[in-house]
N, C-alpha and C positions, 0 to 999 in steps of 0.2 A: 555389408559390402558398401565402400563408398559410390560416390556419385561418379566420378571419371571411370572407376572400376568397370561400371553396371554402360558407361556411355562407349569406353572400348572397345568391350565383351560384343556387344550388339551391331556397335557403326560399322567395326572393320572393314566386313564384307560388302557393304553397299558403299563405303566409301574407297573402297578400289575398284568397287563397280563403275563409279563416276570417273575417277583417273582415267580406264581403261576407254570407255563410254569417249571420254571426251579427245582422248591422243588417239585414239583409232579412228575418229569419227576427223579430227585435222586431216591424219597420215589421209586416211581416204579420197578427201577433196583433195589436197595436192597431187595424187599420184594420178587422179581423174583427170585432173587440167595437165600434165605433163605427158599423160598418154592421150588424151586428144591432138597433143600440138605433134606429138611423133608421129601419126597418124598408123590405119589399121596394119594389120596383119596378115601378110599372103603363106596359105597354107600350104604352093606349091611344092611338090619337091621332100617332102615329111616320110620318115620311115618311122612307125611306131605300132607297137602292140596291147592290147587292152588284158591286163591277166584279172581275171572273174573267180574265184574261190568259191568252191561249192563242195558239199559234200555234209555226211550225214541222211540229209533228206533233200529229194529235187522239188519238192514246194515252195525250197527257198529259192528257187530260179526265178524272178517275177520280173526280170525285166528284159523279155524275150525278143518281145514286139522292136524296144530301142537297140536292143543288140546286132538285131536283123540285119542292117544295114552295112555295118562293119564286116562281116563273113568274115574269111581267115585270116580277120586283125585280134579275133576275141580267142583268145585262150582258155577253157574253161581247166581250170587248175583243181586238181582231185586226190585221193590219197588210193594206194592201192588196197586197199581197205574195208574198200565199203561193201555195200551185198550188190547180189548179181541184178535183182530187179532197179539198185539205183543206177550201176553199171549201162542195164542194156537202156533204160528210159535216158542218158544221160549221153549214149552215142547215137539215140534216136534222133536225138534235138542236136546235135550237133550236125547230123548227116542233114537234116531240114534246112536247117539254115548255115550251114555251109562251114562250121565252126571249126577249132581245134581242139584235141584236150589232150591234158597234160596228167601222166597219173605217178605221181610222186610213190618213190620205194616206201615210203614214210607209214604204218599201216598204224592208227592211233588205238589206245587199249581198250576204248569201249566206245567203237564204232557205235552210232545210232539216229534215231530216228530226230529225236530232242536238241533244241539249239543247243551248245555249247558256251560259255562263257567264260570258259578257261582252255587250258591248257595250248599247246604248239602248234596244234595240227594248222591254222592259217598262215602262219609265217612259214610253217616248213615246208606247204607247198609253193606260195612264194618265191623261197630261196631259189629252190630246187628247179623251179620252171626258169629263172633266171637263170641258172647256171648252164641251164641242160639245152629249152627250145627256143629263151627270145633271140635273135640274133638283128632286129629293129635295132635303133639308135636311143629312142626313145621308147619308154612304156608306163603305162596309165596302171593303177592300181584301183580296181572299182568292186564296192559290193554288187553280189546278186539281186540287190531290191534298189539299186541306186541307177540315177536316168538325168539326163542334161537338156536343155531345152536346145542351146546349140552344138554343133559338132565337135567331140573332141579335138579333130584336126586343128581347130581354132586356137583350144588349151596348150597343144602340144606347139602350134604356130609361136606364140608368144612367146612361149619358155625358150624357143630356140630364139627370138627378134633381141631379149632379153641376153642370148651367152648365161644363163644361169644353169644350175642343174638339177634341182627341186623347188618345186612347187606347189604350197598348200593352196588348197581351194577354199570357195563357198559354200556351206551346206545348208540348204534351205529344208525346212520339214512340209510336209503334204498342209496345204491351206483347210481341207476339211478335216472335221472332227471333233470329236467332244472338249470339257474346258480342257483334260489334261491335255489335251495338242497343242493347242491354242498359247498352256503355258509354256510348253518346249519350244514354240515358233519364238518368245520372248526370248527364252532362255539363250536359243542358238545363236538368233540375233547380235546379243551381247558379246558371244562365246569370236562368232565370227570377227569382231571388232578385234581382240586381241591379233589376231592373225597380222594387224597392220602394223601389231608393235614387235611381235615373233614371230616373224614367217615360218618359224622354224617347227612351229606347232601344226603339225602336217594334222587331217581328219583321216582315220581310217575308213572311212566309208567312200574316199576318192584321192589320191595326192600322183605327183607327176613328176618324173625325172630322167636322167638320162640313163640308158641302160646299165652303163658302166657304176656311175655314181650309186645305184641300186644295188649292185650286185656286191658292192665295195661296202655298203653298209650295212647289209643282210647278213654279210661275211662277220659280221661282231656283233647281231643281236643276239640279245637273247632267248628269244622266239614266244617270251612270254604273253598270250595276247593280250589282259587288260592293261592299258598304258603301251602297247605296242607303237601306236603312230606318232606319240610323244618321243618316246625312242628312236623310232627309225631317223626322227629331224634331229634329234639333241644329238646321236654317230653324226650326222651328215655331217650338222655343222661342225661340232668339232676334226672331224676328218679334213674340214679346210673349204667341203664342196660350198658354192654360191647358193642362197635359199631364198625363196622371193615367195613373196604371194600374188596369187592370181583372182582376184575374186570375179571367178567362172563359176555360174548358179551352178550347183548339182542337188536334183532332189532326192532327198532318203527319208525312208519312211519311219517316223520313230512310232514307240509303243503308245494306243490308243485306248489299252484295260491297265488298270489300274494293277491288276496281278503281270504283267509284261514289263510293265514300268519295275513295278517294283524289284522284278528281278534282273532286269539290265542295269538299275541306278546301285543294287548290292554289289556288282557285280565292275560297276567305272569307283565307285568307293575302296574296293580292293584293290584297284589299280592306282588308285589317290595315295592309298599306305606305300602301297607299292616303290612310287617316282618319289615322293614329297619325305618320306621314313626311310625304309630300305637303304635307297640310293641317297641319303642328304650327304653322303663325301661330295656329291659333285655340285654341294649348293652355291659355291665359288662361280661357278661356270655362270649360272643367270641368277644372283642374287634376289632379284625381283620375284621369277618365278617361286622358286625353293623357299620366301619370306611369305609371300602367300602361302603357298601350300602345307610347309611347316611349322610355320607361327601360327598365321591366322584362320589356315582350316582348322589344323589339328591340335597346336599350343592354350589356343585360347577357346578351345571345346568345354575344356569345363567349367571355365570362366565364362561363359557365354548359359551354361546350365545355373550355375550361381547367382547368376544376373537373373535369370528367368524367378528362380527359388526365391529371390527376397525382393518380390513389388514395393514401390514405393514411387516418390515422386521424380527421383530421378529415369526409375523404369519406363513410368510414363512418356517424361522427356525425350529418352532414348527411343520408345518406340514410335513415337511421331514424326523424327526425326527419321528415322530406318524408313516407315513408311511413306513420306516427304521423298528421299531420296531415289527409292525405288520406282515409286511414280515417274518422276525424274527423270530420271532413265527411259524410260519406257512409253513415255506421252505422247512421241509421235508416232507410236504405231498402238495406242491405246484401243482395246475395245473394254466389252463387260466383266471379260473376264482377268482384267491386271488387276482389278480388287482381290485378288487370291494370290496376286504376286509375292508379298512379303510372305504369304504363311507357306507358301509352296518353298519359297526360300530356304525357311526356317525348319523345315523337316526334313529339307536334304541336309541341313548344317547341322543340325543338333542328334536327328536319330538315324540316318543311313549313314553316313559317315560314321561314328562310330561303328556300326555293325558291319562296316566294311572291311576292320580292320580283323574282325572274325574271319570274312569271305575270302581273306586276302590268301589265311592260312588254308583253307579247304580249296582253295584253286592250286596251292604251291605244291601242300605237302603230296598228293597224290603223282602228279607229274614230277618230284622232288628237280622242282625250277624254282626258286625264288626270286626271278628276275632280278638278278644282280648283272648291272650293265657295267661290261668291262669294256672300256674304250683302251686300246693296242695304239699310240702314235705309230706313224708310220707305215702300218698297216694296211691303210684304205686305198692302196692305187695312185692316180695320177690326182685326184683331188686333192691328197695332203700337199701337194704342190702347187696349189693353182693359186692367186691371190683372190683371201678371202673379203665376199663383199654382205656386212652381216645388214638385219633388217633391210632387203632390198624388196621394196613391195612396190604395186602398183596394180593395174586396171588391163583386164582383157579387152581386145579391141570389141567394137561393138561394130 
């Protein structure tokens, strides 16, 4: 293998790490200094609802305490489904703290105790609470383990001070924990920078819009959940709706064992086949996105194995370089553990990603969903008409 061959296979990814690094890291400051000069944000006056998806097992409820506060803003969204002891623990906590719940006709085919990493059941109660009990203006989409330092009212403030109608957030991971934390709080860091160049790339673990806009685009998912929150932005925008980013902290807890991790990163790799394979008809739409994820995750996978297979001087080259950059990236919030950045890199690109494309199948064919996203023009409501305002990002008031 030649020398550029072996220099491709390896830079790609850190070197749209740096593109991404450095336009998200401009977009940021500018929309800081433009949302200073605008000044904050009065949350008077706000009708919105917070929908919480729970179901399976109620251990996944953990963020009880932040919820408290909201009473009957928070929807706890469920399937009709489940067993009677999650039933009665789950109207207990909502009679406690003052809540709603929402229990979707939806009954999933093997109701359980074990997280899920596939199939419908989260979008379909979604949908269905949308259709049936928000009747707010606006509403919040929040995991059960996800918690904000300030009040939603704020998030929900902006998006309306903005006239927009979706809005991808911040997600920040828990500051304690072993190095694998440590490397996700890197990892997200990065993750969130994109956000300034795609607002459109909502986080499933929190995103924000207007009830209608939601309802409008739920209305043409495909309810497939890995790659869902990807989906739900890529309907919006093409539906016409305005998508902005917000970067409002939300903390979510990512996986802390090694066996957790590994089986949530099987499990976003099958959702990588998913958007970046599956769906490349719609690579037209954001050439950038679909070039990464097409070419340089998945095209040059085995050309990245090849490289590894025949060391040499150029290898060397290459990996000094990948490690140079990666550093790069990551230096100002450097601790001990960015010395494992490049190989932690390197084992999501080389061995989970392939084996996601296995996972991809063992999530579809049972549910027989293959998340194939069919966008309908016309379809979406009053947003196919609105004039579209794309990458509109900026800064929650502080």
């Amino acid at each position: 293998m030649d020398w550029t061959a072996s220099l491709l296979a390896l830079l790609a990814l850190p070197l749209l790490a740096v593109l991404i690094d450095s336009v998200g890291a401009a977009r940021s400051s500018r929309f800081r200094t433009e949302h200073r000069e605008a000044g904050s944000t009065s949350p008077q006056g706000l009708s919105f609802d917070v929908l919480v998806p729970i179901y399976g097992d109620i251990r996944y409820l953990t963020n009880l305490d932040y919820l408290h506060g909201y009473g009957p803003q928070i929807i706890l969204c469920t399937t009709s489904g489940e067993t009677d002891d999650f039933r009665q623990s789950l109207e207990e906590i909502a009679a406690n703290h003052g809540f709603r719940i929402f229990y979707s006709e939806y009954a999933p085919p093997a109701a359980g105790t074990r997280r899920r990493t596939g199939g419908t059941v989260r979008d379909r109660v979604i949908r269905d609470a949308l259709n049936t009990v928000v009747q707010a203006d606006y509403v919040v989409c929040l995991d059960a383990d996800s918690t904000s330092v300030r009040p939603l009212s704020e998030l929900v403030g902006e998006l309306r001070r903005r006239g927009d109608d979706v809005a991808s957030i911040e997600l920040v991971p828990q500051a304690e924990g072993p190095a694998l934390v440590q490397l996700q709080r890197h990892e997200y860091r990065l993750a969130m920078r994109l956000r300034f160049v795609m607002p459109w790339l909502l986080s499933g673990a929190c995103h924000a819009g207007t009830a209608s806009a939601m309802r409008a685009i739920m209305a043409q998912h495909s309810l497939f959940f890995q790659g869902n929150d990807v989906e739900t932005g890529l309907l919006g925008e093409r539906l016409g709706y305005r998508m902005t980013h917000i970067p409002f902290a939300v903390n979510t807890e990512v996986p802390a064992t090694l066996r957790s991790w590994w089986r949530q990163r099987l499990a976003w790799a099958g959702g990588e086949f998913r958007l970046y394979i599956v769906n490349i008809r719609f690579c037209f739409w954001h050439p950038f996105f679909w070039t990464y994820g097409s070419v340089v995750l998945f095209a040059f996978l085995l050309l990245r194995w090849q490289a590894l297979a025949h060391p040499g001087m150029s290898m060397l080259a290459a990996a000094v370089l990948y490690f140079g950059m990666i550093y790069g990236i990551h230096w100002k919030y450097r601790n001990r553990w960015l010395l494992l950045m490049p190989f932690y890199t390197l084992i999501t690109s080389l061995i989970i990603l392939p084996l996601g494309m296995v996972w991809y199948f063992a999530m579809a064919i049972p549910e027989k969903n293959f998340g194939l996203i069919r966008f309908r023009r016309g379809s979406g409501g009053s947003g196919a008409t609105r004039p579209r305002r794309r990458n509109a990002v900026g800064t929650a008031s502080t």
